[in-house]
N, C-alpha and C positions, 0 to 999 in steps of 0.2 A: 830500888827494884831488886827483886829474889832472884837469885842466880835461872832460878827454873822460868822467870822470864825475858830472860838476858838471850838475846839472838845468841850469843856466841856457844851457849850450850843448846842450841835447838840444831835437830837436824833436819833435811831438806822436804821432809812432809811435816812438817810443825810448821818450817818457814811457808811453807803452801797454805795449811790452813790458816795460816797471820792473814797473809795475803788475802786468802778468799773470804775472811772475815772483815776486811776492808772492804771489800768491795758491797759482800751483803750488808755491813751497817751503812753505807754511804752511798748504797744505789741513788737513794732520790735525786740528791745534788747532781751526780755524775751524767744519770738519766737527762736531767732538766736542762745542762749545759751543753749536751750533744758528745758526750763519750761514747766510744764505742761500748757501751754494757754489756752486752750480750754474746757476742765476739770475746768478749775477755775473760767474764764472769762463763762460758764453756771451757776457752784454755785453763783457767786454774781450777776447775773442777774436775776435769780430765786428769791431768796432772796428780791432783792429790788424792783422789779415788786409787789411780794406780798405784802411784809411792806407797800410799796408806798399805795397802794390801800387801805388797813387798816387805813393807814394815813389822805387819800383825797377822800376819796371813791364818788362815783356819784350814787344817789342825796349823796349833802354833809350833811344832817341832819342824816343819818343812821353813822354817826361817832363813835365808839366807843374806847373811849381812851383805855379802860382793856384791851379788845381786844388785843390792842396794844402793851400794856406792856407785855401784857404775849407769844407773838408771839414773842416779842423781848429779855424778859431775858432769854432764852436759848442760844441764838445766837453770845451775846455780846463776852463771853469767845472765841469761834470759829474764830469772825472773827478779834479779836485782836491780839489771834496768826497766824492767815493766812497772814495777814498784816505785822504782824513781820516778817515770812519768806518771802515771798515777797521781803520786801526792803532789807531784807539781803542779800537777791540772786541777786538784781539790783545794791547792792553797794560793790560786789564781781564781778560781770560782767560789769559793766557799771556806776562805780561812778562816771566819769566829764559827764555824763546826765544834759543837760542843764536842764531837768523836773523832773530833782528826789529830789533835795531840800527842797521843798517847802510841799513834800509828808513826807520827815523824818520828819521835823520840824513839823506836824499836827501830827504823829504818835509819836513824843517825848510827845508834849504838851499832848497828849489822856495818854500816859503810865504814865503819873506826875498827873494825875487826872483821872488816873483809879479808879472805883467803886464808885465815888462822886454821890449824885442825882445831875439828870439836872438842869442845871444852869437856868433862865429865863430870856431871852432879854428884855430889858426897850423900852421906845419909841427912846430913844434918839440912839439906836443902829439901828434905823431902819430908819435914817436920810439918806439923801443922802451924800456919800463920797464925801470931797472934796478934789481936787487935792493934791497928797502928795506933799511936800518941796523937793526940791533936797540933797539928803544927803551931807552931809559938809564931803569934804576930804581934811584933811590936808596931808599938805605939809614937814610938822616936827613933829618927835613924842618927847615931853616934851626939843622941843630947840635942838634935832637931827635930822637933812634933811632925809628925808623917804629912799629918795635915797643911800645915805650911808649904812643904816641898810640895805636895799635891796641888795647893792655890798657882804656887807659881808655873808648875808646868803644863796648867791649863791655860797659863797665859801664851807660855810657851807655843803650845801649839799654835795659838789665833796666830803668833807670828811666823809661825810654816806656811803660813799663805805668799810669803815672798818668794820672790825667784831663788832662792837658796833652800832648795828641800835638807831635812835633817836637820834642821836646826837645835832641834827640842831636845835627842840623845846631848850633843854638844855643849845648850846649855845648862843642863843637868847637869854633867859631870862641870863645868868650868862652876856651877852653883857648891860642888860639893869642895871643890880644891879651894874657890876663894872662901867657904866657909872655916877651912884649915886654916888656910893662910891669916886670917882673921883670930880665929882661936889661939892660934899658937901666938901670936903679941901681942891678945891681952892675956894669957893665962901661964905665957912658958913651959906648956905642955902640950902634947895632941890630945884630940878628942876622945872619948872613949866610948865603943856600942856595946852595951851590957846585956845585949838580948841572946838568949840560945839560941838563935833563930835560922842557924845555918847561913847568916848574911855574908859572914866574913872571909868562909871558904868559897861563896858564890862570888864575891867580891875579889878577891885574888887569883883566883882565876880566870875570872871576866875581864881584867886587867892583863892579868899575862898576854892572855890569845889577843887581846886591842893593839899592844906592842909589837905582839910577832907579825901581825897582821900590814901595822904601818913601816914594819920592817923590809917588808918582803918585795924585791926586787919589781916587782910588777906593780904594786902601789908607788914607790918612788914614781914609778918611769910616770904612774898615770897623775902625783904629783905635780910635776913637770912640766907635763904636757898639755896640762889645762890649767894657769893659773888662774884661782878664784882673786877676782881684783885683786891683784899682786898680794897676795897673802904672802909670809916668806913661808918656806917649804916647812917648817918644822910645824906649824899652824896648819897650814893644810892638810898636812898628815895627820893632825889629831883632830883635824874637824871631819877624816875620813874613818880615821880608827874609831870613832865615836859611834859615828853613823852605823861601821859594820857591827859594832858591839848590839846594835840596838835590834840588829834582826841575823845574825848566826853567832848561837852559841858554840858552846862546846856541849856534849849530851847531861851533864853533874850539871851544868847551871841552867840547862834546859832544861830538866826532871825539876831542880829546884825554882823555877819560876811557876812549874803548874802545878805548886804543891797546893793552892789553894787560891791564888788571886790574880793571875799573869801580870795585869794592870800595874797593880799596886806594888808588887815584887819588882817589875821593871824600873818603875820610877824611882823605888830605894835604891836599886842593884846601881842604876850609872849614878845619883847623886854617891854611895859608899864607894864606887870606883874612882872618884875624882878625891874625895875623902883621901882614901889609900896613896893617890897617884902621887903626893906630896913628899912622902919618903918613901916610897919603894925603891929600891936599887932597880931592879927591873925597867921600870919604867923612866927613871934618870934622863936619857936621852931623848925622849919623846916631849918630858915636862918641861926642864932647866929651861929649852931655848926660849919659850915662850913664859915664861916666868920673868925673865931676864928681861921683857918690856910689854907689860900686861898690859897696859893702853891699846897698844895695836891690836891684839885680837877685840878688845873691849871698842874701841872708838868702830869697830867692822861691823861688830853685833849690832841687833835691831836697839835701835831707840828706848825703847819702849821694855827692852829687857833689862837695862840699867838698873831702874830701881831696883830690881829683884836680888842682882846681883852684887848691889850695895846694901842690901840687908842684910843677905849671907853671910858678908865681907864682915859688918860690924857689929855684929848680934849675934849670942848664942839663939 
């Protein structure tokens, strides 16, 4: 993303018309489901007619920046929770919205650099863009045909029909770890992904935030509190950090999941995080306990997932 569409350099009639451009590409849905449309689609039109004018006023020498600042810090609070409910209500009614994307991802990036002063665009941001690269999509995720990991996690899914929702993130990643684990005793090496593809910075960081995530004081407790047929806690944890991986990013691995395929990026992103999760220090404490008697989380899993998992295991 260009810095000039980076929230953190927009100021609060730019943030308006984001806003109000949400609303006019996604009236239908919003319409259809019983939003207030009309009611809201007034307030931010209100709003950014005025700001605008404060902003560019005619003659442009009566400009007044205060002005401006100060017609805008009441505002901001308002319209970053209107915004929030908003896409919440569109990603409850209408998430595969081919236009809602690109809307979370500017309101992820604004909530990670809420209350920052404004950033300042250089000259060099005000260049003309030139044509993006075609994204690089491999074909194998670290020397596994994409294909294959896709057969299995079709399987995957049919077995999310049990009482245990999230299964599919979970065996993904435990496909990608025992595919390491396998690799590296017949090979004495780790696997290697040769693709430009931006997988492995999406990969490492999609890992980080899984760890911190099943770190944090409030997942333990919720660990704990609900065991899943006595799983030990250290398995719990990573059947949750899994799950959270599978639906909140960070905004770099959300921008890189809709560079072109969501699906298909998803399905590399956790089988290359369980890949990774074998020696990252990072990840260490999350892994080791359950490494230390694979049976148990294995004899827990579906039935029916085994083979897949035994493929991984002994097959490049």
């Amino acid at each position: 993303m260009r810095n000039s569409e980076h929230p953190a350099y927009h100021n609060m009639p730019r943030k308006f018309r984001r806003y109000h451009s949400l609303l006019s590409n996604l009236e239908q849905p919003l319409r259809d489901d019983g939003f207030n449309f009309d009611a809201e689609l007034r307030w931010a039109a209100q709003h950014m007619i005025a700001l605008s004018d404060l902003e560019d006023p005619i003659p442009p020498q009566k400009l007044d920046p205060a002005a401006l600042q100060a017609a805008c810090g009441p505002l901001e609070p308002e319209l970053f929770q209107r915004m929030g409910d908003t896409l919440k209500f569109l990603q409850a009614h209408a998430p595969a919205h081919p236009f809602l994307p690109p809307y979370l991802l500017y309101y992820q990036l604004w909530k990670d650099g809420y209350g920052e002063p404004l950033r300042l665009l250089t000259p060099a941001d005000q260049e003309t863009l030139t044509e993006a690269p075609e994204p690089v999509i491999a074909p194998a995720i670290y020397g596994v045909s994409y294909d294959r990991i896709n057969t299995a996690q079709v399987a995957f899914l049919d077995m999310d029909k049990t009482p245990h929702k999230n299964l599919t993130p979970l065996l993904l990643f435990v496909s990608g770890l025992l595919y390491t684990v396998g690799y590296v005793q017949r090979h004495r090496a780790l696997p290697v992904h040769t693709y430009q593809d931006g997988l492995l910075e999406a990969a490492r960081e999609a890992l980080e935030a899984a760890v911190d995530f099943a770190n944090e004081p409030g997942t333990i407790a919720e660990a704990r509190k609900d065991p899943i047929e006595q799983l030990p806690e250290s398995q719990r944890l990573l059947f949750m950090a899994t799950a959270h991986s599978a639906t909140a990013q960070t905004p770099a691995v959300y921008e890189w999941l809709h560079r072109w395929d969501y699906v298909r990026d998803l399905t590399s992103l956790l089988f290359a995080t369980g890949v990774r999760a074998l020696t990252d220090p990072y990840a260490k404490n999350l892994i080791q306990p359950w490494l230390q008697d694979l049976n148990y989380l294995n004899n827990w899993l579906p039935t029916a997932a085994q083979p897949y998992l035994r493929d991984f295991f002994n097959n490049d």
